[in-house]
C-alpha positions as CSV (number, residue, x, y, z in Angstrom):
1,X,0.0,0.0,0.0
2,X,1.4,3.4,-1.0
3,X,1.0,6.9,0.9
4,X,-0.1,10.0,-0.8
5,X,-0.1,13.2,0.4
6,X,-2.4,15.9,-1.0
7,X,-2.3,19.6,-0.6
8,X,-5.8,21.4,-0.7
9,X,-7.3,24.8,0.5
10,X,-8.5,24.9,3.8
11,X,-11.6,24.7,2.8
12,X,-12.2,21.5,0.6
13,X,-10.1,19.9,3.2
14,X,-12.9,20.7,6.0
15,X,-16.1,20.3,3.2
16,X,-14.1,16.6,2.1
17,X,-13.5,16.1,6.1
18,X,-17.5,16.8,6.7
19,X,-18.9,14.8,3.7
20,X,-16.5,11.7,5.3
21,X,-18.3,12.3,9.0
22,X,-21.7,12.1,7.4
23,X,-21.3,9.0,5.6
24,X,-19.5,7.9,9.0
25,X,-15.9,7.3,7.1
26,X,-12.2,8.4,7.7
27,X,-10.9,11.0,5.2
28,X,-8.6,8.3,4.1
29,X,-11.8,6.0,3.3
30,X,-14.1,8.4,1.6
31,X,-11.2,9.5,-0.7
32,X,-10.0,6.1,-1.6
33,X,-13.7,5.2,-2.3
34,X,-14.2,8.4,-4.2
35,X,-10.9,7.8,-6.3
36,X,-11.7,4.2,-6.9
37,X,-15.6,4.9,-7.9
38,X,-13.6,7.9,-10.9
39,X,-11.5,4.8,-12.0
40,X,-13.0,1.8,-11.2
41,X,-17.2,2.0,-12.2
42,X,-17.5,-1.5,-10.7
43,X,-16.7,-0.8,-7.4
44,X,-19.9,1.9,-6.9
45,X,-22.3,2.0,-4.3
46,X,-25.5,4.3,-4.7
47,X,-23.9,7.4,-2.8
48,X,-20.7,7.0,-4.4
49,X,-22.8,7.3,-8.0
50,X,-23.9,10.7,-7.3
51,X,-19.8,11.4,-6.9
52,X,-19.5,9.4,-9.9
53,X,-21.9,12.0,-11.8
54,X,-20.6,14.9,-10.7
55,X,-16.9,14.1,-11.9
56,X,-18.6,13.2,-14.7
57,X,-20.3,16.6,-15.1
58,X,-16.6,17.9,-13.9
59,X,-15.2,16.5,-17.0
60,X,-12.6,14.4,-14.3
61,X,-14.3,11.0,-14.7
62,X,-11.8,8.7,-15.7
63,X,-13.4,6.1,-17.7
64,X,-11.2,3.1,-18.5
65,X,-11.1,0.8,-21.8
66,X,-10.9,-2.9,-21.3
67,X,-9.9,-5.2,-23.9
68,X,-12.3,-7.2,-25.6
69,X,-10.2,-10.4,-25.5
70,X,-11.9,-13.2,-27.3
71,X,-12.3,-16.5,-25.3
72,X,-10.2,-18.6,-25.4
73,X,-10.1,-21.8,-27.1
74,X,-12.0,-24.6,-25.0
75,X,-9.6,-27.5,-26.2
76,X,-6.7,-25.2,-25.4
77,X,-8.1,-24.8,-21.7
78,X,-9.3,-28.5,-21.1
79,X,-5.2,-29.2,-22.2
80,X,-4.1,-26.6,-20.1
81,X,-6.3,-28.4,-16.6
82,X,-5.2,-32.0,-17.4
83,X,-1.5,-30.8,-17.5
84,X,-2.8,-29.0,-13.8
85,X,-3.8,-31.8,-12.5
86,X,-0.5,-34.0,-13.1
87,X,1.7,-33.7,-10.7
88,X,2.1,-34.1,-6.4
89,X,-0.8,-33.3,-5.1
90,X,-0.6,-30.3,-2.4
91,X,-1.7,-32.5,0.1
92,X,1.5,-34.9,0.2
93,X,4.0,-31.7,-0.1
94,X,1.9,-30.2,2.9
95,X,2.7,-34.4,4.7
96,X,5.9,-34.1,3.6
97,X,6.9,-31.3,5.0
98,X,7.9,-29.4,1.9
């Protein structure tokens, strides 16, 4: 886990401080779940959507591009879980002591 300092005015610190104590959160938690929510849409809950919109509205809503992979190959994945399965099973290393 990394720490991050942020400078602010005076003022956004104590509005961000009291929009943390009315959701019952730490500063640390509501910005974390504020920052995630701009980058990560599937980690959202209904109060962090109305955050989400006004980034949005902002223009600082982040919204990220995943690859559309296609699947991949069901013969190629069976091969791939036989090869798994050969082998010492965890169970005797764990016996064994290793």
């Amino acid at each position: 886990m990394k720490q991050v300092t942020w400078r602010a005015d005076e003022k956004l610190v104590a509005r961000v401080k009291l929009s943390a104590q009315h959701l019952d959160m730490s500063m640390n938690a509501y910005l974390t779940q504020i920052l995630q929510t701009a980058t990560d849409p599937s980690r959202s809950s209904s109060t962090m959507e109305e955050v989400r919109a006004r980034l949005k509205l902002a223009g600082l809503l982040v919204e990220p591009e995943y690859p559309n992979f296609p699947p991949p190959d069901e013969a190629l994945v069976e091969e791939a879980m036989e090869r798994a399965g050969q082998g010492t099973p965890l169970s005797e290393l764990v016996r064994a002591n290793r």
